[in-house]
KEVO-328072 format. One line per field, with one value per residue: residue number from 1; residue in three letters; chain; x, z, y of N, C-alpha, C, CB in turn. Coordinates in steps of 0.001 Angstrom, whole numbers, plus 500000, padded with zeros to 6 digits. Glycine has a CB too. Example, Ala and Ser with C-alpha at 12.3 -4.5 7.8 and 13.67 -1.06 7.14 Angstrom:
<sites>
num = [1 2]
residu = [ALA SER]
chaine = [A A]
n.xx = [513190 512850]
n.zz = [507800 507080]
n.yy = [494310 497750]
ca.xx = [512300 513670]
ca.zz = [507800 507140]
ca.yy = [495500 498940]
c.xx = [513200 512900]
c.zz = [507800 507870]
c.yy = [496700 500030]
cb.xx = [511308 514084]
cb.zz = [509046 505725]
cb.yy = [495527 499402]
</sites>
This chain:
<sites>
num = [1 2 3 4 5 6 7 8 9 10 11 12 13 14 15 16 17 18 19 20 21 22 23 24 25 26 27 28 29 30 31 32 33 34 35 36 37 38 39 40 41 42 43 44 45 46 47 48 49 50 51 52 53 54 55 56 57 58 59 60 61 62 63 64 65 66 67 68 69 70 71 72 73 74 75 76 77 78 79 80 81 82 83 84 85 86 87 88 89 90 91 92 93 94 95 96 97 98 99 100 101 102 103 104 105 106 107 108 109 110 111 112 113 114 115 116 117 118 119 120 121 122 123 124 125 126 127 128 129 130 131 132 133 134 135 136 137 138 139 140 141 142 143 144 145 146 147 148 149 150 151 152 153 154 155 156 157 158 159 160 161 162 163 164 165 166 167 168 169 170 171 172 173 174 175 176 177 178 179 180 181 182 183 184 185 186 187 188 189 190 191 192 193 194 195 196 197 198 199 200 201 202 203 204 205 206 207 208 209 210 211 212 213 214 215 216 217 218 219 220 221 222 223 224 225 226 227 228 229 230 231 232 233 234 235 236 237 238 239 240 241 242 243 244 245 246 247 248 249 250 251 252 253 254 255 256 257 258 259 260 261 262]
residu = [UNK UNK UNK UNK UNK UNK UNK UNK UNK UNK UNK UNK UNK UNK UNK UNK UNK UNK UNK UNK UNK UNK UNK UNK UNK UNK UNK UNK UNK UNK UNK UNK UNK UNK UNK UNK UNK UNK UNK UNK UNK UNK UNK UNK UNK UNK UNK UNK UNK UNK UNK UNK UNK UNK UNK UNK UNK UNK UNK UNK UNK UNK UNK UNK UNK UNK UNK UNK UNK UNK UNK UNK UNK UNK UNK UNK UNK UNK UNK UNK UNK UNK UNK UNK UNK UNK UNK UNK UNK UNK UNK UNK UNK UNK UNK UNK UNK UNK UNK UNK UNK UNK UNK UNK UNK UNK UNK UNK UNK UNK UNK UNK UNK UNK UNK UNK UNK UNK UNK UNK UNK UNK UNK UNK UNK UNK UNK UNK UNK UNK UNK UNK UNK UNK UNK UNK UNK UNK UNK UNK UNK UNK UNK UNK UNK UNK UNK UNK UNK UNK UNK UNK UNK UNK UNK UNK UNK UNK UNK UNK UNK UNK UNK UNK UNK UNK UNK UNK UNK UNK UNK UNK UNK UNK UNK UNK UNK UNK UNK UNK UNK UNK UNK UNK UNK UNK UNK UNK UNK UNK UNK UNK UNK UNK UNK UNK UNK UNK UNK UNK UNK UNK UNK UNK UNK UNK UNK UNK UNK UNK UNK UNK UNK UNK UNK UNK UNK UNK UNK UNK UNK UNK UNK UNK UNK UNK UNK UNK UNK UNK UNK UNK UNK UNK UNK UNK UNK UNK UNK UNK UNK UNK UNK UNK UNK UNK UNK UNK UNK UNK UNK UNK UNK UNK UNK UNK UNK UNK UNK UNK UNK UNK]
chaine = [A A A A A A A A A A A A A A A A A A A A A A A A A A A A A A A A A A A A A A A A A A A A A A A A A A A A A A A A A A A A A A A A A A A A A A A A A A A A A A A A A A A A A A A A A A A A A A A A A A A A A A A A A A A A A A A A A A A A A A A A A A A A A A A A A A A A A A A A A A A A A A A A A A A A A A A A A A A A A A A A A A A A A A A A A A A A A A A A A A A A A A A A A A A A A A A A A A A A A A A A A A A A A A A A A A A A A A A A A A A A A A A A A A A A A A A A A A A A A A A A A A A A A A A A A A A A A A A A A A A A A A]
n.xx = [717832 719274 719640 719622 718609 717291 714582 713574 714084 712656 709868 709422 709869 707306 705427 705321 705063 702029 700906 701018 699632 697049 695637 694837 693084 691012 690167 689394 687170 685077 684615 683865 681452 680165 680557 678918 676541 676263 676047 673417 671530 671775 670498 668048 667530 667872 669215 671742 673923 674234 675871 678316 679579 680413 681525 683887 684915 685408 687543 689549 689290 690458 693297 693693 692661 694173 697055 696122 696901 698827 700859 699667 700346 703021 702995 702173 704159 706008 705040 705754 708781 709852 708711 708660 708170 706577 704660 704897 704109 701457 700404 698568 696084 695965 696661 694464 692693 693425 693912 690908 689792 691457 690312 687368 686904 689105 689663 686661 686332 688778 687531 685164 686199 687274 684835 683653 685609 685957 683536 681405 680260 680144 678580 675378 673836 672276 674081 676417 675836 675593 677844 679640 678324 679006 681764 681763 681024 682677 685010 683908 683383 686536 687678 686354 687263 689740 689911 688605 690978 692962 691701 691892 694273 694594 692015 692037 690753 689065 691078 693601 696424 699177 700718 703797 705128 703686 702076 699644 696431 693698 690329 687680 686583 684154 684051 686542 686451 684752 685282 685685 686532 686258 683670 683157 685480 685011 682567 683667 685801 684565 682575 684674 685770 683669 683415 686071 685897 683595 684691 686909 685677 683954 685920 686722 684458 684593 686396 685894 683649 684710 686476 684683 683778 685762 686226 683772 681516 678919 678575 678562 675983 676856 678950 677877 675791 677331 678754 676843 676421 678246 678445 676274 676479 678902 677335 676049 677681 679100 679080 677374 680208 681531 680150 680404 683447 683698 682468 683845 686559 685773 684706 688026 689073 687649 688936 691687 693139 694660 698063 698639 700752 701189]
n.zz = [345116 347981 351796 352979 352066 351661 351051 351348 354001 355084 354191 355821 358199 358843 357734 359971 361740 361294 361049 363662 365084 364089 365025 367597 367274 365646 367705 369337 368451 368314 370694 372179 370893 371966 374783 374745 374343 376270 378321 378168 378075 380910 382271 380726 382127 384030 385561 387478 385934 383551 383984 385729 384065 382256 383898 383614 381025 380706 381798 380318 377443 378094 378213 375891 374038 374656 373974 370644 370590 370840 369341 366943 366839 366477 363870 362241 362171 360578 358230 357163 357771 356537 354129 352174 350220 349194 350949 350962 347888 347967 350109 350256 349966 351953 354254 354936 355071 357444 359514 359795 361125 363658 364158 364570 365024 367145 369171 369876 371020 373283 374470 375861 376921 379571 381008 380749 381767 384025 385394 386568 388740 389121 387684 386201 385552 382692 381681 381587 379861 377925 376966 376823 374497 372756 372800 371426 368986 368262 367673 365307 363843 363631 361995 360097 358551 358365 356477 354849 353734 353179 351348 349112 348216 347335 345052 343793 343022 342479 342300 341065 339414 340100 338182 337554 340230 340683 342704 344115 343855 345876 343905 344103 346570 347701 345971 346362 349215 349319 347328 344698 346065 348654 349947 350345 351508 354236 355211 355530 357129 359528 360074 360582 362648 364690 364636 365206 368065 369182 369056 370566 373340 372902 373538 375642 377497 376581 377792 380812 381161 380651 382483 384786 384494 384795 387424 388618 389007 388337 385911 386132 386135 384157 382370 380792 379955 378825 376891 375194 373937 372491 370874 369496 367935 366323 364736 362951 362167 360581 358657 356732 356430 354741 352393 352459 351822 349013 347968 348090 347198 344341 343503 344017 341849 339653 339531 340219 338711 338758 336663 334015 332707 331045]
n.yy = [908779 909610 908639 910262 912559 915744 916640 913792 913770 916095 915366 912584 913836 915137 913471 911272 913056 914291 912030 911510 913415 913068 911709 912439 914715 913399 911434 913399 914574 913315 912009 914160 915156 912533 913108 915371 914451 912417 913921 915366 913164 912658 915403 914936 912250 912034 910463 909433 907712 908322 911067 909694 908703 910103 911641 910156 909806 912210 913281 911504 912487 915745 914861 914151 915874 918386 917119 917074 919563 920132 918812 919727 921927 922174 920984 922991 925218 923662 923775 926081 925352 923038 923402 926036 927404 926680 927424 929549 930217 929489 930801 932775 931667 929469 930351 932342 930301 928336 930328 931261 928740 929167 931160 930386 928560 927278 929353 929293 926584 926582 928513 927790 925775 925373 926079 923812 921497 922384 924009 922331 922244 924700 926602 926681 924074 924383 925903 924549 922576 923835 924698 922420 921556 923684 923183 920641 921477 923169 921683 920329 922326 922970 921164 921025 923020 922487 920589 921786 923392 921373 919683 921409 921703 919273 919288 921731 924981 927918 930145 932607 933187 934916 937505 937479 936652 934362 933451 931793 933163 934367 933959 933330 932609 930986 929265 928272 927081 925446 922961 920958 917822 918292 918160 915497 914591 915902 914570 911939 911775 912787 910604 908390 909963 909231 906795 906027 906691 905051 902393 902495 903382 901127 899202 899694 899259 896816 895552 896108 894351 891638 891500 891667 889388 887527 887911 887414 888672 890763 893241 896629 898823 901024 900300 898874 900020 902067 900202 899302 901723 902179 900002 900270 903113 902173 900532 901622 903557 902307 900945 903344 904410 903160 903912 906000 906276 905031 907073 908933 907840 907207 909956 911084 909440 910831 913140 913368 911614 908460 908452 906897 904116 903157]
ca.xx = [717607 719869 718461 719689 718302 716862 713723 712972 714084 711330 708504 709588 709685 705756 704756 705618 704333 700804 700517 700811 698834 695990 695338 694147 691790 689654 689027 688273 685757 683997 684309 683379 679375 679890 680178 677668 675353 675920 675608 672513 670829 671349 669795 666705 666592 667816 669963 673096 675116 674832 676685 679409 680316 680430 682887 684630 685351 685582 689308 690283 689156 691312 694310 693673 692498 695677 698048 696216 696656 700466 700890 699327 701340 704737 703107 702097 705549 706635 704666 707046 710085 709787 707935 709106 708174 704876 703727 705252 703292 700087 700208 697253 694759 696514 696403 693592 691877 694134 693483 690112 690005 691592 689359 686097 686834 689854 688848 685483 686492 689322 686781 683935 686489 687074 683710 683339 686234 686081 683019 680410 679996 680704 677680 674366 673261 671975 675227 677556 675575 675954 679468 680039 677614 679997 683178 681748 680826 684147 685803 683489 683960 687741 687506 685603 688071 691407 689556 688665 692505 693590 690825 692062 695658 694032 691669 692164 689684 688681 692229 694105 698074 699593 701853 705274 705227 703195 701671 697755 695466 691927 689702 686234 686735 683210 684587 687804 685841 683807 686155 684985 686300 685543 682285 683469 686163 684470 681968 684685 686585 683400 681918 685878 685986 682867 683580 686703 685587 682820 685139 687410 684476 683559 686782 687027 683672 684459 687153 685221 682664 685517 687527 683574 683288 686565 685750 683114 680382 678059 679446 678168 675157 677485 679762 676815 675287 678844 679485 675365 675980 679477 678019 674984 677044 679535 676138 675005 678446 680295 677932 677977 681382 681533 679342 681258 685033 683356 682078 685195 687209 685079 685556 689231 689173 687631 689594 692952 692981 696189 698808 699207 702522 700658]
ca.zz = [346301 348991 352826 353813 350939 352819 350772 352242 355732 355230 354185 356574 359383 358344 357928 360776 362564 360787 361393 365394 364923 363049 366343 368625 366780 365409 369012 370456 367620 368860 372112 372269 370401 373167 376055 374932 374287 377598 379205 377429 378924 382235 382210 380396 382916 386079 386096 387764 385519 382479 384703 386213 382550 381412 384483 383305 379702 380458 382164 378851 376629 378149 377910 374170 373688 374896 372787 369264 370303 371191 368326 365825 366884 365710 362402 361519 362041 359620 356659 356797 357964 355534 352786 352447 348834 349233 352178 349584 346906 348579 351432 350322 350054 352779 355198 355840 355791 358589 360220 359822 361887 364639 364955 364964 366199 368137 370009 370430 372045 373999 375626 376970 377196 381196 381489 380441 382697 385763 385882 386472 390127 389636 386909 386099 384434 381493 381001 381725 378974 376304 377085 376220 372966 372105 372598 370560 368053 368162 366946 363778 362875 363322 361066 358627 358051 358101 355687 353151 352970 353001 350061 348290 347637 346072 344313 344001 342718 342757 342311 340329 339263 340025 337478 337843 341765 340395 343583 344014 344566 345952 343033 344650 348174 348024 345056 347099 350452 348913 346586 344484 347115 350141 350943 350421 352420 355103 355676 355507 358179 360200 360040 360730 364073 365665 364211 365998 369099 369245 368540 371616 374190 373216 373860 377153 377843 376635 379243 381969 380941 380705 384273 385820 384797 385115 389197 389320 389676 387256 385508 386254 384657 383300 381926 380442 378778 377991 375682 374556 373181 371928 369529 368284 366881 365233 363698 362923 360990 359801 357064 356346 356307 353569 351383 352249 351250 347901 346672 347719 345844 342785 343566 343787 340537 338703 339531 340529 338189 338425 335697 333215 331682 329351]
ca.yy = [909618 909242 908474 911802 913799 916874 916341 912931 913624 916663 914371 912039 914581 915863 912241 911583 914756 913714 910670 911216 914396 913053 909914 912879 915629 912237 910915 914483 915335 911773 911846 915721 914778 911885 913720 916225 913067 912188 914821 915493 912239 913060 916574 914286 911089 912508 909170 909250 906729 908975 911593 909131 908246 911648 912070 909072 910017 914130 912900 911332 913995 916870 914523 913676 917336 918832 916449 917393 921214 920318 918186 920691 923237 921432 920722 924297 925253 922514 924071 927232 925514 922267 923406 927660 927748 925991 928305 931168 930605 929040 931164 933765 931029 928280 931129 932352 929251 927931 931433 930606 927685 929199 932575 930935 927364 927186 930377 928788 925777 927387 929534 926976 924268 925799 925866 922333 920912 922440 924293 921504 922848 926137 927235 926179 922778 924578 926556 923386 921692 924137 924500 921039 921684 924461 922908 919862 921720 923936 920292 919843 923530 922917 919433 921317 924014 922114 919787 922698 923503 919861 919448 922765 921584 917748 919654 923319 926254 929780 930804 933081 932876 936324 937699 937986 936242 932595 932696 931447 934479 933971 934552 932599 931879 930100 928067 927399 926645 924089 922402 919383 917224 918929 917543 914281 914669 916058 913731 910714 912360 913199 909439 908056 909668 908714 905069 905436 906484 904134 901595 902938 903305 900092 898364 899829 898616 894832 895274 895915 893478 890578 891850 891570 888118 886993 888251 886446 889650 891275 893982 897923 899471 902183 899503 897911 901255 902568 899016 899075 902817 902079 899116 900448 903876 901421 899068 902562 904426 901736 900970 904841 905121 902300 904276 907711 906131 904724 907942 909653 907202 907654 911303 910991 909222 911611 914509 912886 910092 907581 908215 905227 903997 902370]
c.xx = [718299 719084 718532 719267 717330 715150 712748 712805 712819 709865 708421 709088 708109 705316 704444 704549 702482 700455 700438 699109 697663 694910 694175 692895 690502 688835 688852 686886 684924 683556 683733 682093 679070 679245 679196 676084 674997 675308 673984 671163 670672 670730 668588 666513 666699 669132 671470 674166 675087 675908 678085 679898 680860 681683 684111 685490 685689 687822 690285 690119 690089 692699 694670 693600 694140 696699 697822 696523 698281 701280 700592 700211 702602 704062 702942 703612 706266 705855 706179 708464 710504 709536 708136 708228 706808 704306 703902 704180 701999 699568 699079 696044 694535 696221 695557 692824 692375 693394 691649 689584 690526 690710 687863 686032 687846 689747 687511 685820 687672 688134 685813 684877 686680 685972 683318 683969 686618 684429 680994 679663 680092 679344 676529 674107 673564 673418 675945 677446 676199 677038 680100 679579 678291 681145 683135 681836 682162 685473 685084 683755 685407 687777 687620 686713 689346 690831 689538 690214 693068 692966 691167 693470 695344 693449 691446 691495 689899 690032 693077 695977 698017 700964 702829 705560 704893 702822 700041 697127 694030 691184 687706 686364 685420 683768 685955 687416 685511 684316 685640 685369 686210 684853 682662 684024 685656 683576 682640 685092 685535 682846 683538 685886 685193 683175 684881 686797 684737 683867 686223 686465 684273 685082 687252 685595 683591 685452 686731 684309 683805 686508 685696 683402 684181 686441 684605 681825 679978 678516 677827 676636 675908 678608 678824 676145 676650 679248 678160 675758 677177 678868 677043 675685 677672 678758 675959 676272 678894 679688 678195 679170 682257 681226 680198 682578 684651 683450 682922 686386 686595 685268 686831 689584 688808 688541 691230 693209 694800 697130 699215 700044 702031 700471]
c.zz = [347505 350697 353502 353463 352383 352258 351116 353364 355820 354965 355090 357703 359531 358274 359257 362118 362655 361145 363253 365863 365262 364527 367075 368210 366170 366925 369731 369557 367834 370005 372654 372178 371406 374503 376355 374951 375915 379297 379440 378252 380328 382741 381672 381222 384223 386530 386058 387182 384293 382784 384690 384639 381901 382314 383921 382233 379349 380570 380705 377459 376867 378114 376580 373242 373751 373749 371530 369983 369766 370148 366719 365888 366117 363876 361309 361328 360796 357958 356611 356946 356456 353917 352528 351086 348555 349551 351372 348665 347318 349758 351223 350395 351259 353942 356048 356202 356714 359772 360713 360885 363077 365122 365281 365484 367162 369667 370899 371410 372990 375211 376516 377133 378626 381904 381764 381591 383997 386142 386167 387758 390516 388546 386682 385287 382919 380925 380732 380380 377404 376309 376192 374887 372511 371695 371268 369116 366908 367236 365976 363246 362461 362268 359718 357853 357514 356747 354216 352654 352638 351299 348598 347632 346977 345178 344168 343002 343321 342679 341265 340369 339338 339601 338099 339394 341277 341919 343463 344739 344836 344721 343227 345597 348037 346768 345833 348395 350127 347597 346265 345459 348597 350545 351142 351508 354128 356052 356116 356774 359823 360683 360823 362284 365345 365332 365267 367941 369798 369344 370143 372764 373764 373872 375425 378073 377822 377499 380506 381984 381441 382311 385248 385670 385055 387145 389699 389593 388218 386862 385903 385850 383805 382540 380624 378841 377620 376758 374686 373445 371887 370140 369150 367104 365970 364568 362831 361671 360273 358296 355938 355478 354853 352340 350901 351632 349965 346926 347057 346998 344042 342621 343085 342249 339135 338450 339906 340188 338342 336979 335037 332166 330497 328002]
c.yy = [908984 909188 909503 912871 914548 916727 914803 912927 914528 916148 913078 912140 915055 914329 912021 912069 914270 913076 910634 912561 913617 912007 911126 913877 914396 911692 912030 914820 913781 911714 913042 915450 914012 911952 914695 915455 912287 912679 915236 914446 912105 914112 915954 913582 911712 911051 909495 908531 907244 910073 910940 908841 909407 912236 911279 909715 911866 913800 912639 912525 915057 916267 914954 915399 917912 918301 916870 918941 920920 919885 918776 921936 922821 921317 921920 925125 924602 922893 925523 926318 924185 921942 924830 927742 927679 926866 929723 931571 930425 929792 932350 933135 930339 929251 931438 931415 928242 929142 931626 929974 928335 930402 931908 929487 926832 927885 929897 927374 925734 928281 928908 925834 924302 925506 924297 921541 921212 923217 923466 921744 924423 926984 926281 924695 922522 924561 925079 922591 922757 924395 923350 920625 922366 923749 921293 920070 922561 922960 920388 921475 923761 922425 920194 922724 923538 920877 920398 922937 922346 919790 920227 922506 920192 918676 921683 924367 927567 930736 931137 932598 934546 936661 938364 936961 934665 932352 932873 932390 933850 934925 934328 932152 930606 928695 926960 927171 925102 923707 921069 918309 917138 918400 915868 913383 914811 914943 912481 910702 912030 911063 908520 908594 909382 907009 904730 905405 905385 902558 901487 902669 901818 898691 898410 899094 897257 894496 895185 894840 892075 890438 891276 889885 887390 886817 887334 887844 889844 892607 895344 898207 900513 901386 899021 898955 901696 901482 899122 900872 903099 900613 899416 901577 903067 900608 900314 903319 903816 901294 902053 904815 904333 902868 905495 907138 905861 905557 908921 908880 907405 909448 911832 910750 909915 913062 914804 911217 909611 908139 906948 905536 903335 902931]
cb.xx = [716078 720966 718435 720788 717118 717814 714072 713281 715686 711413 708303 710355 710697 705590 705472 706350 704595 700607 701806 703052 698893 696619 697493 695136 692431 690428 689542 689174 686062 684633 685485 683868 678802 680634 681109 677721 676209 676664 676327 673120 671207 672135 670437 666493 667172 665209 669646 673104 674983 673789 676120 679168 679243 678661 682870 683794 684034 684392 689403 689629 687862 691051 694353 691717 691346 696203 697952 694724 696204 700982 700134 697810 701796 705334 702066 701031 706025 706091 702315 707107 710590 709349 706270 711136 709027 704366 704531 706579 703537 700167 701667 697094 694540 698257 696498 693016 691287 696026 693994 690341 690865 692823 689048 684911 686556 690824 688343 684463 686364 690077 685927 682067 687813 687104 682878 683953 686987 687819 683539 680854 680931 682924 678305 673780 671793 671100 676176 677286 673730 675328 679865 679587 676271 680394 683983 680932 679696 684736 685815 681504 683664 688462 685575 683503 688290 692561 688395 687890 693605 692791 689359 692041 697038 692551 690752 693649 688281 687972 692829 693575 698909 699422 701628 705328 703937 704727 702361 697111 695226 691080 690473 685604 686284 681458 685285 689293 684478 682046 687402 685408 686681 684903 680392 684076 686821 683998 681141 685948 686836 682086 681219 686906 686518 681177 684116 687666 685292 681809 685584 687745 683148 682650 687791 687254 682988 684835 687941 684609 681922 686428 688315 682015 682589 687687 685052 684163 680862 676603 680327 679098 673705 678146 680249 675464 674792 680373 679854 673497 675784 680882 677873 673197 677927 680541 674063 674401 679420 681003 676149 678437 682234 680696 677804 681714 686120 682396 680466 685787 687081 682997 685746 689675 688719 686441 688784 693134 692191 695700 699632 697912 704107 699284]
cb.zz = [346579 348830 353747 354054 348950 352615 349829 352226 356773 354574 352713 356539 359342 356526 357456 360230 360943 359968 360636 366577 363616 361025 368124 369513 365214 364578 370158 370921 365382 368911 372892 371123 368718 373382 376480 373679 373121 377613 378835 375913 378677 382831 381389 379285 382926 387313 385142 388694 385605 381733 385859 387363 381396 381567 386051 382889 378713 382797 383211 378277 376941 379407 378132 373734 374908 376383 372637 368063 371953 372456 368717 365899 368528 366673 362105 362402 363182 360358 356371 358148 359938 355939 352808 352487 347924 350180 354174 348202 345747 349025 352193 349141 349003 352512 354938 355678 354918 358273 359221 359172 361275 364824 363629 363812 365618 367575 368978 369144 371565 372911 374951 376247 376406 381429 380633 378956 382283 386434 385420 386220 390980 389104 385666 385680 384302 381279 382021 383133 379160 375517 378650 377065 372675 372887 374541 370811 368429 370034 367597 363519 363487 364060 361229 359015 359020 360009 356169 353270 353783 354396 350471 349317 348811 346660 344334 343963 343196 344636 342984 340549 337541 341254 336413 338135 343071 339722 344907 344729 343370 347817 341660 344015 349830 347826 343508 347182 350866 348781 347184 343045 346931 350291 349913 349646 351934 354650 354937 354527 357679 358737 358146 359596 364367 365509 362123 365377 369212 367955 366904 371425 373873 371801 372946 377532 377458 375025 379493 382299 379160 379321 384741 385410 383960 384320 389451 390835 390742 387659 383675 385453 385063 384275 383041 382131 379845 379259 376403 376290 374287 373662 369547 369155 367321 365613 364600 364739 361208 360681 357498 357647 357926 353721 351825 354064 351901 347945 346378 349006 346200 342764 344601 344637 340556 338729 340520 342049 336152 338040 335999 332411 332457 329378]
cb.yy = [909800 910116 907316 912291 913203 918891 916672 912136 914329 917592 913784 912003 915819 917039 911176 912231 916833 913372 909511 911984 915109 912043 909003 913508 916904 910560 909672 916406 916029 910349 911487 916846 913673 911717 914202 917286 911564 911927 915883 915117 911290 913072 917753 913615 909329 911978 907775 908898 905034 909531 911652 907828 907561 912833 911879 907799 909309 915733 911116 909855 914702 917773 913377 912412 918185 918224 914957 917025 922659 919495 917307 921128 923730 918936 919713 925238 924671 920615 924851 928794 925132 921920 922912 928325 926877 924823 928350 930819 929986 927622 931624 934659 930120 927593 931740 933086 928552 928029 932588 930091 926652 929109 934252 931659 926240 927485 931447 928483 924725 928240 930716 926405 923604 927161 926523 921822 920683 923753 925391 920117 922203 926549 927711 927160 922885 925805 927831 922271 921175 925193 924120 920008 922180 925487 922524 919365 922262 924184 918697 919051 924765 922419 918235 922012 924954 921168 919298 924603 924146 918354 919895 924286 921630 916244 918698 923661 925929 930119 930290 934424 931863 936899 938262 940115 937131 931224 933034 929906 936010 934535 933925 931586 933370 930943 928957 928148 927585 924369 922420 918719 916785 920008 917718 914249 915586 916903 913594 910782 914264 914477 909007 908665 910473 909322 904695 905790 907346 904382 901943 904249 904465 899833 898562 901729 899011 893788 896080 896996 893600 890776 894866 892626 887559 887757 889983 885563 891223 891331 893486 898706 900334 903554 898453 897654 902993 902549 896927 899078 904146 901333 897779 901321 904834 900694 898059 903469 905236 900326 901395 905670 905018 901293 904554 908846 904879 904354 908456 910172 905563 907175 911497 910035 908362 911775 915271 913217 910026 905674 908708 904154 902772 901853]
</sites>
């Protein structure tokens, strides 16, 4: 295989793509439960430094947000333009469950994400909050969708061959929703980006902590909480997330076993 073959530069180009992708939809579906967590506590104590944090980390969110939209966009493109044959034959199942994903959670967090980032002064408490419960939730319904198709091409169900064409017909959507490693998957994913947010949040917090003592002062209370809430999630998933890669490897193995030359 030469370094120009059109078939490497296209898995290259989608690697790639992926791999930059993949950075920003994990820390919004973390930081999203975050900010609704935070939010959440200040509507319970009344305390002003669950607020200021919640302003803190709203800023970074619509960055990070933005980039996976901008970033996903280029890669959906890249199934038709990279892969024609793929999206050909796969495209009755691959479809709608992309399509999917954008009618009932892209839409959804598109629509309160306004609410969320500008209207904190402009609508009620309540509303502001479930805004930010929507749009959180708008990320795990995404997750969970792009996960079933991801899951559906490893392990693939409910689907017919259609004569004469050889392309994959839906024959059990619920079979091809929930695909032997779907749940697996899911959860992996799910546990992976609060680990990495947590993991984030806390590093920004051992910064501030280390700049306060380097100064010579006592570091924040919102510095303080922000690092305290950041290391208990990570005492709290990483364990988890040990357990979840295990029994999706054992998963994997049963249903996408290695090939031996032996």
């Amino acid at each position: 295989m030469g370094a120009l073959d059109p078939l490497f530069l296209a898995r290259l180009q989608f690697a790639f793509t992926v791999g930059f992708h993949i950075v920003f939809p994990a820390f919004s579906i973390g930081l999203a439960a975050f900010l609704a967590v935070l939010e959440g506590l200040w509507l319970k104590t009344g305390r002003q430094v669950y607020l200021d944090l919640f302003r803190y980390w709203l800023r970074a969110f619509s960055i990070v947000f933005g980039m996976g939209v901008v970033s996903g966009l280029v890669m959906s493109y890249e199934f038709g333009t990279n892969w024609a044959q793929f999206s050909q034959k796969a495209g009755p199942i691959l479809g709608p469950l992309l399509g999917y994903e954008v009618m009932t959670a892209f839409f959804l967090e598109a629509g309160f994400l306004g609410i969320m980032l500008f209207g904190m002064n402009k609508v009620g408490r309540k509303l502001h909050f479930f805004a930010t419960c929507v749009v959180s939730l708008g990320t795990l319904i995404s997750m969970s969708w792009i996960l079933s198709s991801n899951s559906w091409m490893q392990t693939p169900q409910g689907y017919a061959i259609e004569p004469g064409t050889g392309r994959f017909i839906p024959a059990d959507w619920w079979a091809i929703v929930f695909n032997p490693s779907f749940p697996f998957r899911l959860v992996h994913m799910a546990l992976a980006a609060f680990l990495c947010v947590a993991f984030a949040v806390g590093g920004v917090g051992a910064w501030h902590l280390l700049r306060a003592r380097r100064a010579g002062r006592a570091p924040t209370e919102a510095v303080k909480i922000m690092f305290s809430m950041a290391m208990w999630m990570a005492a709290i998933v990483a364990p988890l997330q040990i357990l979840a890669g295990d029994t999706q490897g054992l998963n994997t193995l049963k249903y996408q076993p290695p090939n031996r030359c032996d």
